[in-house]
Each structure stands twice: as C-alpha cells, then as structure tokens.
DSSP file (Angstrom, degrees, kcal/mol; ACC not computed):
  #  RESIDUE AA STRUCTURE BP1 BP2  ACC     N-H-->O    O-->H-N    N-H-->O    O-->H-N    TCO  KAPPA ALPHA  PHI   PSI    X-CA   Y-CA   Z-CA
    1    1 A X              0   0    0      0, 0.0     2,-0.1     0, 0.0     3,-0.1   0.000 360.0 360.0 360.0 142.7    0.0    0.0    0.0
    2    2 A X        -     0   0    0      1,-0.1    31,-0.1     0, 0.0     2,-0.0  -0.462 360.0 -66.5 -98.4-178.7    1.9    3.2   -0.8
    3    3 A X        -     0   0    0     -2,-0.1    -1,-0.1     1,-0.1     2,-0.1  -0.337  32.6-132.8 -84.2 147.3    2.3    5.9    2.1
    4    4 A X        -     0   0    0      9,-0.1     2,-0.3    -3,-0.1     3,-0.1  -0.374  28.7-169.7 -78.5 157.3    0.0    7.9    3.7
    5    5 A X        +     0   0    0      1,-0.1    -1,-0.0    -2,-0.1     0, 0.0  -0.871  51.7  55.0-146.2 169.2    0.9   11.7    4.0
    6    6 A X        +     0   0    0     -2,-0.3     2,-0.7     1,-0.2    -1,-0.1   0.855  61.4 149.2  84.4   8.0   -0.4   14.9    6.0
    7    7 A X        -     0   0    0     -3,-0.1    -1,-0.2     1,-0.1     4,-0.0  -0.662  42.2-141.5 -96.9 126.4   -0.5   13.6    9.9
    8    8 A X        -     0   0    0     -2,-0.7     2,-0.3     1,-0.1     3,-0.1   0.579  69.4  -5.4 -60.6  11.2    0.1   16.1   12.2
    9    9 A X  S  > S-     0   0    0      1,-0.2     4,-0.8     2,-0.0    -1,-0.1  -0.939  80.7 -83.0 177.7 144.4    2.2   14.4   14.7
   10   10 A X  H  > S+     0   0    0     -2,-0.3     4,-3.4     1,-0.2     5,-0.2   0.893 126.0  47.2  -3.4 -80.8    3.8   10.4   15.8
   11   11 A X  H  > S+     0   0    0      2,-0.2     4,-1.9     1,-0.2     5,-0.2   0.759 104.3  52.8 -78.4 -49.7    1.0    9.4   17.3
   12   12 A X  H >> S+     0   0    0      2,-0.2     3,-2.9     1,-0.2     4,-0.8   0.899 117.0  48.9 -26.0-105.2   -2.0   10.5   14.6
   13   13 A X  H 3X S+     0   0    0     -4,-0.8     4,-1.4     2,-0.3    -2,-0.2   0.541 107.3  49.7  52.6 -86.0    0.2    8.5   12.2
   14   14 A X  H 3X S+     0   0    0     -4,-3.4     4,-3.1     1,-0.2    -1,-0.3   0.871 115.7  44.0 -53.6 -43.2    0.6    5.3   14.5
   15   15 A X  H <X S+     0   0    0     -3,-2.9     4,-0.8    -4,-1.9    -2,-0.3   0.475 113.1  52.3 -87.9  -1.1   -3.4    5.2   15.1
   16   16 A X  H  X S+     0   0    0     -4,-0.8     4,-1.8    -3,-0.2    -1,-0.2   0.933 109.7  45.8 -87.2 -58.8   -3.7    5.8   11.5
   17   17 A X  H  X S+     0   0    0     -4,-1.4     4,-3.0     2,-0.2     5,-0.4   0.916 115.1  49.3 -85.5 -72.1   -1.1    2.7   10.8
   18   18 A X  H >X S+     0   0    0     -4,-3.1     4,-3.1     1,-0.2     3,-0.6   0.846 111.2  55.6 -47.5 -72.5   -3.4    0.1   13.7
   19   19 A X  H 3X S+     0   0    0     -4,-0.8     4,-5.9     1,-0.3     5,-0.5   0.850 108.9  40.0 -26.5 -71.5   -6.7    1.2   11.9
   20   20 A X  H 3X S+     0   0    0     -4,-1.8     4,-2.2     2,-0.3    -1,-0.3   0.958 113.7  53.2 -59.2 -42.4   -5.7    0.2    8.7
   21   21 A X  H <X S+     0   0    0     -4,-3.0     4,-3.5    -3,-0.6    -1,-0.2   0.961 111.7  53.8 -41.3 -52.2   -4.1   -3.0   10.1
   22   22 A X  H  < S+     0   0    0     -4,-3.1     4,-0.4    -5,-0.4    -2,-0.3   0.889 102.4  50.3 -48.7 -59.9   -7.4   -3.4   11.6
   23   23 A X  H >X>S+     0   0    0     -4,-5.9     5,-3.2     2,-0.1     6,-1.3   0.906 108.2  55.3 -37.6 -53.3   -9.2   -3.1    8.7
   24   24 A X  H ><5S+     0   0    0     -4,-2.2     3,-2.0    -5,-0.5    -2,-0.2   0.999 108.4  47.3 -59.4 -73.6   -7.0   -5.9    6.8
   25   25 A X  T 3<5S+     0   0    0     -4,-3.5    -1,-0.3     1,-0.3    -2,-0.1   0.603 114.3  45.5 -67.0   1.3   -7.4   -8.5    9.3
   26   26 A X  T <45S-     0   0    0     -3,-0.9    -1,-0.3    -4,-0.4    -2,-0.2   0.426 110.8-116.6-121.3 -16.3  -11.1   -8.0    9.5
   27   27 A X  T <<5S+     0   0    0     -3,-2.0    -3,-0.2    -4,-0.8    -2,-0.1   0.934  88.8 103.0  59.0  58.1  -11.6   -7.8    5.3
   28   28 A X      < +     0   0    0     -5,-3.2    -4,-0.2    -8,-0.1    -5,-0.1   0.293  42.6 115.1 -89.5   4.4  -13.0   -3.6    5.5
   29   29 A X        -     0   0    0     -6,-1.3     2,-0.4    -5,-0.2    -9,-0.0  -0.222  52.0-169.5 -80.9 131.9   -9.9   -2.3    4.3
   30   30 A X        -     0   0    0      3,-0.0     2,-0.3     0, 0.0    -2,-0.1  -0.618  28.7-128.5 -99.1 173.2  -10.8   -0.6    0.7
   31   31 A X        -     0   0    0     -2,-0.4     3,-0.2     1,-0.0     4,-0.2  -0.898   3.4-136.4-122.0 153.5   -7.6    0.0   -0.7
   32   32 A X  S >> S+     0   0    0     -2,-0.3     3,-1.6     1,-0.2     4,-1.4   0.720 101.3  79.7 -89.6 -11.3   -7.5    3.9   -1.9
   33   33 A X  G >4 S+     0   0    0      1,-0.3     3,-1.1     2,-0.2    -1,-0.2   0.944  83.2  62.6 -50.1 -51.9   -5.7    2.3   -5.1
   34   34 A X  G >4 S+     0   0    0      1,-0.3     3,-1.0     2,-0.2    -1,-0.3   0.587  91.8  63.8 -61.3 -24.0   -9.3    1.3   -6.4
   35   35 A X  G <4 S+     0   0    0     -3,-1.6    -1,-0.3     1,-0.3    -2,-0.2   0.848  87.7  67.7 -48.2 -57.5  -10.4    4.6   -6.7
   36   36 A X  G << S+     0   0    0     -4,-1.4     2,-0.8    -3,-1.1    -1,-0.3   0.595  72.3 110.4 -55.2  -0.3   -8.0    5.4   -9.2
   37   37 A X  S <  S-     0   0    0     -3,-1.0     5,-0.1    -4,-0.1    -3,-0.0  -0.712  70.4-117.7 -91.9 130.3   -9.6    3.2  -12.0
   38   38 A X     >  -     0   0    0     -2,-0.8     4,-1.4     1,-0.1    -1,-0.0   0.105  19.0-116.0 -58.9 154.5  -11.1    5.1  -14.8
   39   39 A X  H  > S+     0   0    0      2,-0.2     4,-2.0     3,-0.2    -1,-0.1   0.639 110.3  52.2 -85.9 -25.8  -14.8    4.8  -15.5
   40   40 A X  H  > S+     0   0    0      2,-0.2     4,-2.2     3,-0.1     5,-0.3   0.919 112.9  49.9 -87.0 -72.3  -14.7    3.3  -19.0
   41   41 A X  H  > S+     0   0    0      1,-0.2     4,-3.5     2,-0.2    -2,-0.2   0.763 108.5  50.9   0.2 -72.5  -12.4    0.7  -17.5
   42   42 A X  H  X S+     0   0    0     -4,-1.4     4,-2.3     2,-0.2     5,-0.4   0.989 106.3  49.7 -54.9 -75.0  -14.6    0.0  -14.7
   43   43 A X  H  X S+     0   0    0     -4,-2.0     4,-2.4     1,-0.2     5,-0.4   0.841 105.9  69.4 -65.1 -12.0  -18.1   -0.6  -16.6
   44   44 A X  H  X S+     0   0    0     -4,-2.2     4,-3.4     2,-0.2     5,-0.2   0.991 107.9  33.0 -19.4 -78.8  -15.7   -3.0  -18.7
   45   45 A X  H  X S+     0   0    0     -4,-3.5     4,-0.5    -5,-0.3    -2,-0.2   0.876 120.5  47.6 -73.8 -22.4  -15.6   -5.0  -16.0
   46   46 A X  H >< S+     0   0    0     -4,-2.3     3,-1.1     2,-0.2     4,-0.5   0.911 107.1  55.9 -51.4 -46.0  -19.0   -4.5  -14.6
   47   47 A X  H >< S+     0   0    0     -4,-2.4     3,-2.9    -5,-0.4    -2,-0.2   0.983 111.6  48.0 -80.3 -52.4  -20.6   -5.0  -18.0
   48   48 A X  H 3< S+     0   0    0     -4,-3.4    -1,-0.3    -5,-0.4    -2,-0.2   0.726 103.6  65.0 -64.6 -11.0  -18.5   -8.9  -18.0
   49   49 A X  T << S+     0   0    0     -3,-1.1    -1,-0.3    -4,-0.5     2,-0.3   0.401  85.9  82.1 -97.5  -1.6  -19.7   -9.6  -14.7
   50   50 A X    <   -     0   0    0     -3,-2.9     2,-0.5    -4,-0.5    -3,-0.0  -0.717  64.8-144.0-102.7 175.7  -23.7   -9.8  -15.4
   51   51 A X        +     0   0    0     -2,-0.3     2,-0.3     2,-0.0    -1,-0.1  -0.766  48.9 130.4-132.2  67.8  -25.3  -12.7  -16.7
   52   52 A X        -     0   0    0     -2,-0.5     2,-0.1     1,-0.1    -2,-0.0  -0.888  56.5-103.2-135.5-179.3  -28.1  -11.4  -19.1
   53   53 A X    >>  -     0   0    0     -2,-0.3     4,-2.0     1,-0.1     3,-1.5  -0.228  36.2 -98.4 -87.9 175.9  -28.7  -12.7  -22.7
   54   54 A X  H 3> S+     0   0    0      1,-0.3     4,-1.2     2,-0.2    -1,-0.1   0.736 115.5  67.5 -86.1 -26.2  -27.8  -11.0  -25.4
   55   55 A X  H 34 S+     0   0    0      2,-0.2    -1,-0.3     1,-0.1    -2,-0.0   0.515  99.4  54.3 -80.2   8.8  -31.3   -9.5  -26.1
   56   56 A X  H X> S+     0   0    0     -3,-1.5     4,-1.4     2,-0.1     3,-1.4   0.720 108.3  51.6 -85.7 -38.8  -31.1   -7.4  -23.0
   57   57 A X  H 3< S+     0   0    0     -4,-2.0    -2,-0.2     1,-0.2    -3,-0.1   0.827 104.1  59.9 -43.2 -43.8  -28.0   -6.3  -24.5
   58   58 A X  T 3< S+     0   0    0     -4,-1.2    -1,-0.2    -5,-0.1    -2,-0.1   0.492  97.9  47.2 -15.9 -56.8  -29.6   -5.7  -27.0
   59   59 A X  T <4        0   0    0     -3,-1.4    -2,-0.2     1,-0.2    -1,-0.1   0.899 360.0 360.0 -99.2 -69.7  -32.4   -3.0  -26.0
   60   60 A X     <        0   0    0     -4,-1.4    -1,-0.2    -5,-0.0    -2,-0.1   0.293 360.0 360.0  -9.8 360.0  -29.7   -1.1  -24.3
C-alpha cells in the first residue's frame, strides 16, 4: 500500500497505521488504489460480470 501523508504528529500517524491493520485482518480495508480506476475501464468490468442474454444487451 503506498504511504499515507499529511499527519500532524507520531501518534496521529501510529493510530492511522493500527486502523488500517485493523481493517486488513477484518476484510473492510478498501484499498484507496481502487479509486484510481477510470470509469470506462470499470463498466468494462461491470458490463463482463452480469449474466443477461444477449437480447437485453440488445435493447440497451
């Protein structure tokens, strides 16, 4: 995960650092990485993940 930036102090930082640990062992953690993927991309992969026939496609 690349570094986090912008804490005002150690200790901000540290609790920043647990959290996110926290997240990971627990499966919330989003990753901020996912954010970055471009919208055309994205309905790529949306559009290959449904399961409708090709005359729904179709009407679209």
């Amino acid at each position: 995960m690349p570094s986090e930036t912008g804490f005002t102090d150690y200790r901000v930082a540290a609790d920043r650092a647990a959290d996110v640990e926290s997240e990971q062992r627990t499966g919330r953690f989003v990753d901020p990485r996912l954010a970055q993927t471009v919208f055309g991309e994205w309905v790529c992969q949306w559009a290959g993940a449904l399961d409708v026939s090709a005359a729904t496609w179709a009407k679209v």
